[in-house]
N, C-alpha and C positions, 0 to 999 in steps of 0.2 A: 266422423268417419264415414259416414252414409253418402255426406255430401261429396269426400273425395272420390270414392266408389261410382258413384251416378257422373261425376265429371269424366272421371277415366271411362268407364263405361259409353259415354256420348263419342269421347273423341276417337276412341276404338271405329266407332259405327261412322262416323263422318270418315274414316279412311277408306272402308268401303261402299261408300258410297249412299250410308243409308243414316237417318237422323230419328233419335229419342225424344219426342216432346212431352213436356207437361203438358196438356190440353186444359188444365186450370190456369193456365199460364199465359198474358200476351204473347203469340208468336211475331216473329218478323220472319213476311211473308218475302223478301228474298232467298231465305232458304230454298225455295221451291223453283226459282227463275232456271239454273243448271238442268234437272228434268225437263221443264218445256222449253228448253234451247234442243235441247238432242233431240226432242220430238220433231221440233219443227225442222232441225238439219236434217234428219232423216227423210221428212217427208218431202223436201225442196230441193234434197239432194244438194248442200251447200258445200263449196267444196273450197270458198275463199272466205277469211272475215278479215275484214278491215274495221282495226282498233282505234278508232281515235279519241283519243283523248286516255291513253292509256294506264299513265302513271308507272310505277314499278311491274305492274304484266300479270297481276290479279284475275283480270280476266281471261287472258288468253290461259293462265297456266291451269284456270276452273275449267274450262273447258276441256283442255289435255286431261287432267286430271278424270273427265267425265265420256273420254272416251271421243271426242274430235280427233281426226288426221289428219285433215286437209290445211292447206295453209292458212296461215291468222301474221294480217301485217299490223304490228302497231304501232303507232305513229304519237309522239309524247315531244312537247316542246320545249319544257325546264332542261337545262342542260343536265344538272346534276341527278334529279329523278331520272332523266333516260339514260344517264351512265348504267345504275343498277338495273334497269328496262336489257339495256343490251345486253348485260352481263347474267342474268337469268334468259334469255333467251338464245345465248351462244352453244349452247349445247344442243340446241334442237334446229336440225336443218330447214325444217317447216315453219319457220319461226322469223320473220322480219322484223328489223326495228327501223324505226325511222324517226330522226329528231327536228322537226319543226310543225309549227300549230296547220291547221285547216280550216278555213273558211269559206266563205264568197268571193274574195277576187285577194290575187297577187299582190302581195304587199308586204310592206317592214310594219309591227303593229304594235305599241308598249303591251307589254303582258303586267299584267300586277299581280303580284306574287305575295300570299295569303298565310300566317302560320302558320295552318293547317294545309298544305300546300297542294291535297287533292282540290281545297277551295280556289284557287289561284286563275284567273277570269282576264280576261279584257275590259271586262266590266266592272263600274267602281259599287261600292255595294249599299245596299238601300240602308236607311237611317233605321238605327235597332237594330242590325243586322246583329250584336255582340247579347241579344236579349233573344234570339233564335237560334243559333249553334257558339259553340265555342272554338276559339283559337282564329278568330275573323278580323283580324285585326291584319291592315298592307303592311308585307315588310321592306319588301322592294318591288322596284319597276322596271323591266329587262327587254330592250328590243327583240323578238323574234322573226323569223322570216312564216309567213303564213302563203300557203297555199291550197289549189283547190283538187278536189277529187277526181276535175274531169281532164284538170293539165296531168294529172299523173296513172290514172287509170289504168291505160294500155301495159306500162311499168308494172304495176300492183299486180295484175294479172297475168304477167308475162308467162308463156310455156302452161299455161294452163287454157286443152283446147276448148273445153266449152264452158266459161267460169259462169258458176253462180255463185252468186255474192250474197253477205250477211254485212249489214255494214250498222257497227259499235257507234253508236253517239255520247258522248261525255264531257263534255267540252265549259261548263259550267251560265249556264246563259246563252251558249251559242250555235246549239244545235241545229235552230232554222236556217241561218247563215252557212253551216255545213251544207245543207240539203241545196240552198240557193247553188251553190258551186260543183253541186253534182247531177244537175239535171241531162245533160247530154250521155248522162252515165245508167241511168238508172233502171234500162230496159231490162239490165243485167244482173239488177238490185234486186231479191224476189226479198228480202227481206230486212228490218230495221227496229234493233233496241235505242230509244231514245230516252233523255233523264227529263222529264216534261216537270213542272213545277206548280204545285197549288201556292205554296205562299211565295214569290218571290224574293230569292236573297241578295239579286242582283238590278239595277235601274235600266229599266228599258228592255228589259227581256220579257219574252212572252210567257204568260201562263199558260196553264195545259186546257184549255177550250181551244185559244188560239194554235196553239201546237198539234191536237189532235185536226182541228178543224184543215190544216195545213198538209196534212199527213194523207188527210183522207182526199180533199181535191189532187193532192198526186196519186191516188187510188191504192191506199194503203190501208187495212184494217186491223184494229188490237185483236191481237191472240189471248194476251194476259196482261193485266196490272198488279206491278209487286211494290210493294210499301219501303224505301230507301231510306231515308229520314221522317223522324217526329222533331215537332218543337220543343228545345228543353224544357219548357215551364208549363204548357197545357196538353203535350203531344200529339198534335192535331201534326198530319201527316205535312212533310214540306214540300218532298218531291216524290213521284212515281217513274219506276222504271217501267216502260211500256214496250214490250214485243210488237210489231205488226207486220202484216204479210200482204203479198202486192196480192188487191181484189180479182186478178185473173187466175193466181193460183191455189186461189179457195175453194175447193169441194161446191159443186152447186145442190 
């Protein structure tokens, strides 16, 4: 009885907007990512977020949910994930969807499509990979059209006259590749969640030395590191969700 008590009790408190922890307890420090996003929108005055890599709209709807107004485009490339993507997002006029991947340069790309299919990558996946997360196994492999941030930009930001931007990276391994196809764009970028990786799930993608280090020659610095996945069998963290914020719009 206790324990149903303390569950309803928790999920009361996550409605508005507030969370019960056991402090005897491992947290998972995503909880916390929703407050330092408002912070930083508040402070950057962010008035557009481009989603990529969105999935079903998890993120954009935490964020609504957290008190954002401004538009959030998100962009999801599985056909069938972005059906439910547009269809959670049809009720909200501030709310874009868009169905193809984003990269580095224009092109038709196999996507390989993952059971777990927020895992679903361009990238084929490192050896072990089924001894680090579950449901990693390819089911299929689906052409997509992929394009870049700075062909479509103008678009994304349309009727909004002075857009600053928050731009979403999720992409599974591909996020540097995003940032390559956004560079003509980015004066306008004051900000960036990116999914950086300590253990690699995927071949050829960067770790998060290389990611941060890439991050920061385009003059970007972390706000916050929140804990996304552990490894099923030792828990040693896999990937970090990292906030950063462009180094000119940092308080000196």
């Amino acid at each position: 009885m206790a324990n149903i008590i303390r569950r309803k009790v928790r999920a009361i408190s996550r409605r508005f907007g507030y969370a019960i922890l056991d402090l005897h307890k491992d947290q998972a420090t995503d909880l916390f990512v929703p407050g330092h996003l408002m912070k930083i929108f508040d402070r950057l005055k962010i008035n557009c977020v481009i989603d990529v890599g969105a999935n079903r709209g998890d993120y954009a709807a935490t964020l609504r949910h957290f008190g954002y107004t401004g538009r959030v485009v998100s962009i999801e490339p599985l056909p069938d994930v972005y059906a439910q993507l547009r269809e959670r997002a049809a009720g909200d006029p501030g709310w874009d969807t868009l169905n193809f991947a984003v990269g580095q340069k224009e092109e038709v790309r196999p996507l390989k499509v993952y059971a777990s299919r927020p895992l679903s990558s361009f990238l084929s996946p490192v050896p072990g990979i089924d001894e680090i997360v579950l449901e990693s196994e390819v089911t299929d492999v689906i052409p997509v059209t992929v394009k870049t941030i700075d062909a479509i930009f103008k678009d994304l930001v349309r009727g909004i006259s002075d857009p600053r931007v928050f731009l979403k990276l999720d992409t599974q391994g591909c996020d540097l590749e995003v940032m390559k196809g956004s560079l003509a764009s980015l004066k306008q970028v004051h900000g960036i969640q990116s999914e950086i990786s300590v253990i690699p799930l995927y071949e050829g993608m960067p770790d998060y030395v290389q990611s941060l280090d890439f991050f920061y020659k385009l003059g970007f610095l972390p706000t916050g590191f929140f804990a996304v996945t552990g490894h099923r069998n030792t828990g040693r963290v896999i990937e970090f969700d990292v906030v950063l914020t462009r180094l000119a719009d940092q308080p000196s």
